[in-house]
C-alpha positions in Angstrom: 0.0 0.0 0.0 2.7 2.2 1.3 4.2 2.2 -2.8 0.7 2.9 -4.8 1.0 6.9 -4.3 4.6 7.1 -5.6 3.6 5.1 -8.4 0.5 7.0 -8.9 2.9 9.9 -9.1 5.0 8.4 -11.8 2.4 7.6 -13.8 0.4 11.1 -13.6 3.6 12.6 -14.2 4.6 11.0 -17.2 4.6 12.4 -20.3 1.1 14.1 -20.8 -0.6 11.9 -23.4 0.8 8.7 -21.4 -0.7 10.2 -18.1 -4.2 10.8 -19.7 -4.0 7.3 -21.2 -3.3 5.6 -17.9 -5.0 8.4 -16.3 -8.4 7.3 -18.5 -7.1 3.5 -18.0 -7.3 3.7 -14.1 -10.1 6.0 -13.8 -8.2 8.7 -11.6 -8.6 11.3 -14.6 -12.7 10.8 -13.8 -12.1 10.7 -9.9 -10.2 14.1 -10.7 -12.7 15.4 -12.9 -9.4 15.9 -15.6 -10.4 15.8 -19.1 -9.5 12.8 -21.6 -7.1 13.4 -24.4 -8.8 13.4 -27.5 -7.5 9.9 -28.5 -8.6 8.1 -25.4 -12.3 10.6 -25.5 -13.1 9.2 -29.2 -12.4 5.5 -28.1 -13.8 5.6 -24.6 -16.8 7.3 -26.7 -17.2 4.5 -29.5 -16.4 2.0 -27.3 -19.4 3.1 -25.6 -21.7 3.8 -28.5 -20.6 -0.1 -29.1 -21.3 -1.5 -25.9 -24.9 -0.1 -25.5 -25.9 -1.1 -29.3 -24.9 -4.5 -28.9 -26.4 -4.8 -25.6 -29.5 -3.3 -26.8 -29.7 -5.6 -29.7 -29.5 -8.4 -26.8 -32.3 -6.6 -24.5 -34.7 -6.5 -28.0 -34.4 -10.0 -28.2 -34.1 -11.2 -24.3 -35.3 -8.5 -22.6 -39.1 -7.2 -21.3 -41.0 -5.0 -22.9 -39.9 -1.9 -20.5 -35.8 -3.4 -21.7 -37.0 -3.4 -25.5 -38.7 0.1 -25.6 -35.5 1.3 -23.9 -33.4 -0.4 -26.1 -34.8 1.0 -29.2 -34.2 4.3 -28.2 -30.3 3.6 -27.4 -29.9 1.5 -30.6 -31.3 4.6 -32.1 -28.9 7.5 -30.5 -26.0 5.4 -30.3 -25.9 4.1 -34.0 -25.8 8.3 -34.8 -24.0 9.4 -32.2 -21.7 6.6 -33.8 -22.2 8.3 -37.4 -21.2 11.5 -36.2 -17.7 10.4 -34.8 -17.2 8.1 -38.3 -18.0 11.5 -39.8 -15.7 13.5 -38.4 -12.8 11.0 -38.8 -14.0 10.3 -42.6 -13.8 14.2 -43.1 -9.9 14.7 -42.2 -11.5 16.8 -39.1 -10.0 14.6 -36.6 -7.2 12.5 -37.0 -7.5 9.5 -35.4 -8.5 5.5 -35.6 -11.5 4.5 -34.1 -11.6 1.2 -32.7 -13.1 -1.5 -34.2 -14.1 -3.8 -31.4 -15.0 -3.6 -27.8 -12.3 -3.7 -24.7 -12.5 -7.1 -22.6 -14.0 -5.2 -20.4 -17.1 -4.4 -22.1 -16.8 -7.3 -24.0 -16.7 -9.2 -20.8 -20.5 -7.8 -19.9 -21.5 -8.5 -23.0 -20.8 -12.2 -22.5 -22.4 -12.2 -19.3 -25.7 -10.7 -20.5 -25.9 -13.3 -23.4 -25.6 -16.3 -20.9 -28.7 -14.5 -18.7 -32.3 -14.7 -19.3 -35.4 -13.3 -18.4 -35.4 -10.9 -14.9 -31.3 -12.0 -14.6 -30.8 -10.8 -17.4 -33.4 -7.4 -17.3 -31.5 -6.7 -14.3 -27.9 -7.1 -15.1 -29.2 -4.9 -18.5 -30.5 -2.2 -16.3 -27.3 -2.2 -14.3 -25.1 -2.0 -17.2 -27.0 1.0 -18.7 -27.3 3.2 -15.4 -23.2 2.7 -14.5 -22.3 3.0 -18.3 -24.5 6.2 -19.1 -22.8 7.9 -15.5 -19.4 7.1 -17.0 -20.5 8.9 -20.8 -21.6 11.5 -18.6 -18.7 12.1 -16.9 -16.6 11.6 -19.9 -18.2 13.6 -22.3 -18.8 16.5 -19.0 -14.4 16.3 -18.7 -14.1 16.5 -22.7 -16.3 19.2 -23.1 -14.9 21.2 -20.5 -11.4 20.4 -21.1 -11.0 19.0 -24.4 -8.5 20.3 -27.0 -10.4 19.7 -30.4 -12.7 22.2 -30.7 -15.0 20.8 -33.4 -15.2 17.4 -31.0 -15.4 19.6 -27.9 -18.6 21.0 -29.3 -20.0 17.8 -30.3 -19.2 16.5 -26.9 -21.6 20.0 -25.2 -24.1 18.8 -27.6 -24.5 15.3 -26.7 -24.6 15.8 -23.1 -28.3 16.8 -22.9 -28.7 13.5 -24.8 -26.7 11.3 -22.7 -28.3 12.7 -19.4 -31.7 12.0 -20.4 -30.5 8.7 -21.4 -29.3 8.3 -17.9 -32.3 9.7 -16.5 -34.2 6.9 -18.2 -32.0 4.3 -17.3 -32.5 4.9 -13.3 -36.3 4.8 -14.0 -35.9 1.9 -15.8 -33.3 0.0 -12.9 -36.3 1.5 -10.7 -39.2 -0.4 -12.9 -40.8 3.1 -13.6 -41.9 3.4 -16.9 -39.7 4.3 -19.4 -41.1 6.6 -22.8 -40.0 7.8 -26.0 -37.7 10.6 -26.1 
């Protein structure tokens, strides 16, 4: 214990990209409220947009109706707010490679939601989208605050009214209120 704050030193005072990447890695840059480099923001963001459309295809085909009305709606935003970041890389506007597939660790709860079924899996669902909508929040709050691409510092301000609502929904959902359209 007595050696994790000097190495926590070490690593925040690394080179700058290299502390936001472990910083973003280890979660102190959201404890800290410090904003994401731009190439850790655009993967943690796709990453995301990936996550909750695949497990939103799952909750259309496993989940309740409350899951699958929810579902919709983040299959919906996520495949444009997907669009918009292909966009802006396709353009020339920012320059850098989006990832292709999901980390282990949302793969890992994606694979644990296809081996559930029925209120297992509604719940674990329901959990995924409350905890992954707080961490979009937080990450698109630190980019947009702190970013340093100002095209995809704007886009972040204007997906945050977005991604809050989404989050809003998904605590009714977790608290079986009823969840409507947009």
């Amino acid at each position: 214990m007595k050696y994790l704050a000097p190495c926590l030193a070490l690593a925040l005072m690394a080179t700058p990209a290299m502390a936001q990447s472990i910083g973003e890695k280890t979660g102190i840059n959201a404890t800290l409220g410090i904003s994401p480099a731009t190439e850790d923001f655009v993967k943690q963001a796709a990453i995301s947009d990936m996550f909750e459309i695949q497990s939103s295809q799952l909750a259309q085909e496993r989940g309740d109706a409350a899951d699958k009305t929810f579902a919709a709606i983040m299959i919906k935003d996520h495949e444009k707010a997907t669009g918009d970041l292909k966009a802006m890389v396709s353009s020339g506007d920012l320059k850098v490679t989006l990832p292709t597939g999901l980390d282990s660790a949302h793969q890992s709860k994606i694979d644990k939601l296809k081996s559930l079924k029925d209120g297992d899996f509604s719940a674990r669902y329901q959990l995924n989208q409350v905890s992954g909508h707080k961490d979009a929040v937080s990450l698109f709050e630190r980019y947009a605050k702190g970013g340093d691409h100002p095209k995809l510092k704007e886009w972040a301000e204007k997906m945050l009214p977005t991604l809050r609502h989404h989050l809003h929904m998904a605590q009714e959902l977790a608290a079986g209120k009823t969840v409507g359209k947009h």
